[in-house]
C-alpha positions as CSV (number, residue, x, y, z in Angstrom):
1,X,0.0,0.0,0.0
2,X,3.2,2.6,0.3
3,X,3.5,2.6,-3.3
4,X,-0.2,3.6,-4.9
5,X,1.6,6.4,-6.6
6,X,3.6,4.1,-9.0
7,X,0.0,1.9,-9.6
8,X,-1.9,5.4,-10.5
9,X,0.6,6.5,-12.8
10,X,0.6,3.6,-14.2
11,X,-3.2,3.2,-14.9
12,X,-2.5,6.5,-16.4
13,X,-0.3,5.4,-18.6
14,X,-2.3,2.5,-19.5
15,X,-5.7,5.1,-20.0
16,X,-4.1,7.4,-22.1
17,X,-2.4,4.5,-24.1
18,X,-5.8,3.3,-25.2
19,X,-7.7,6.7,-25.6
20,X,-5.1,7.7,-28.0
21,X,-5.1,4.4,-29.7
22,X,-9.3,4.7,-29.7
23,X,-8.9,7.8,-30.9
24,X,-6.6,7.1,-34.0
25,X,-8.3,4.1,-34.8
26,X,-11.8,6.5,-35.0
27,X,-9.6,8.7,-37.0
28,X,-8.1,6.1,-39.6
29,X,-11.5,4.4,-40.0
30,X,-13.7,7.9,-40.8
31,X,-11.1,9.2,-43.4
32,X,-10.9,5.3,-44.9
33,X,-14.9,5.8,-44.9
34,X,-15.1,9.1,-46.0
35,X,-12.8,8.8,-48.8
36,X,-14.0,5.3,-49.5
37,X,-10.8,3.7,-49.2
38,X,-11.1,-0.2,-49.2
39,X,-8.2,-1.2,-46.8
40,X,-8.3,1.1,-44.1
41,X,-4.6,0.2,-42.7
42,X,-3.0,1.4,-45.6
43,X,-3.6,5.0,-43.5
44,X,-2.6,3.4,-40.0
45,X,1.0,4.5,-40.3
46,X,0.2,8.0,-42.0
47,X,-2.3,9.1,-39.4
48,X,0.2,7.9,-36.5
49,X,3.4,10.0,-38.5
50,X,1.0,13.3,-38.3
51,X,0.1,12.8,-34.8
52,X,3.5,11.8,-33.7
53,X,5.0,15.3,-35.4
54,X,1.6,17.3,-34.0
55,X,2.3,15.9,-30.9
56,X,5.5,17.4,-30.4
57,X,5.3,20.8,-32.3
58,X,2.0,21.5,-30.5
59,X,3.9,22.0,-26.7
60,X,6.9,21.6,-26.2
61,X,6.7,21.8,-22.4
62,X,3.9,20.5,-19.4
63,X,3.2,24.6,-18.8
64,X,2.8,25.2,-22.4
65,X,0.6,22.5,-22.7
66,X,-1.2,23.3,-19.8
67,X,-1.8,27.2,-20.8
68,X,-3.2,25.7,-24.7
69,X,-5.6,23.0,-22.8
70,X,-7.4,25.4,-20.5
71,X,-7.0,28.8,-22.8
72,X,-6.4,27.9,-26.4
73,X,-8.5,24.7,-26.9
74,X,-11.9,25.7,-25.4
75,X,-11.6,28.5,-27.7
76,X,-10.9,27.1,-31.4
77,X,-12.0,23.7,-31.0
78,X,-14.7,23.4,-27.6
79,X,-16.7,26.1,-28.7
80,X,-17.1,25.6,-32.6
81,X,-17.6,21.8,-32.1
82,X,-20.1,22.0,-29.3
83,X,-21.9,25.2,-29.7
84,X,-21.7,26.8,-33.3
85,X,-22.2,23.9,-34.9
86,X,-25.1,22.5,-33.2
87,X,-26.9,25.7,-33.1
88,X,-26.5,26.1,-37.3
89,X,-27.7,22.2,-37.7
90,X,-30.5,23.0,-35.5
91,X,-31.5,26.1,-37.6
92,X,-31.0,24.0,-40.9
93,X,-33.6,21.4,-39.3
94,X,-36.0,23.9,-38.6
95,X,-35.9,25.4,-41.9
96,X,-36.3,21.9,-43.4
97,X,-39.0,20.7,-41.1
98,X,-40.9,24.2,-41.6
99,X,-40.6,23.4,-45.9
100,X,-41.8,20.2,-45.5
101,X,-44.9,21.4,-43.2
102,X,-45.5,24.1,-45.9
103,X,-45.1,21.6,-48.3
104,X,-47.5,19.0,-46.9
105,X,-50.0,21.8,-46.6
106,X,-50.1,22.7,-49.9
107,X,-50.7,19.0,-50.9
108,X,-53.6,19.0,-48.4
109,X,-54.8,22.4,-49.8
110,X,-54.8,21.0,-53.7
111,X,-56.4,18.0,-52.5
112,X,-59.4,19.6,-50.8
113,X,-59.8,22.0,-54.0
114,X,-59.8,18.7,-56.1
115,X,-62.4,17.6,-54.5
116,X,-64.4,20.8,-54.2
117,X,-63.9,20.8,-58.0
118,X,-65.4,17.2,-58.4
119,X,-68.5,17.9,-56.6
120,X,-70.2,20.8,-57.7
């Protein structure tokens, strides 16, 4: 029990291991199905080459990296991802779900003239 320390860290090690690995794997798969590649790990070593060299140009020290995660990422990715872009889908649905109301009433309204039409 005198050494939990060394056991956390590791865990930690072992967490972030497999969330990067998670991550990457996401990564490789999406561009493989967006760019309808058949053999997704032909882009296994490409994607881990430009996360290696982003990995170390991005902070280059524990402050650095520190000062980006709390002031520079909440900024240019947190807020686009999970604000802006929500709120324009959400305005894009509404549009689409108000055309296809006014759309669906103007079926109804030729309808009921059709039959107006038929029965005089």
């Amino acid at each position: 029990m005198e050494r939990l320390d060394v056991i956390f860290i590791l865990i930690l090690v072992i967490g972030g291991f497999f969330k990067v690995s998670l991550y990457t794997y996401g990564a490789v798969i999406g561009a493989a199905s967006l760019f309808d590649i058949k053999e997704p790990s032909k882009l296994a070593y490409p994607f881990g080459i430009v996360i290696l060299l982003l990995s170390m140009i991005i902070a280059s020290n524990y402050s650095e990296h520190l000062y980006e995660g709390l002031h520079v990422f909440p900024l240019y990715a947190q807020l686009p991802f999970q604000v802006i872009i929500p709120v324009l889908l959400l305005i894009i649905a509404l549009f689409q779900h108000r055309k296809k109301r006014q759309d669906k009433e103007d079926k109804m309204d030729r309808r009921t003239d059709i039959y107006k039409s038929q029965g005089e």
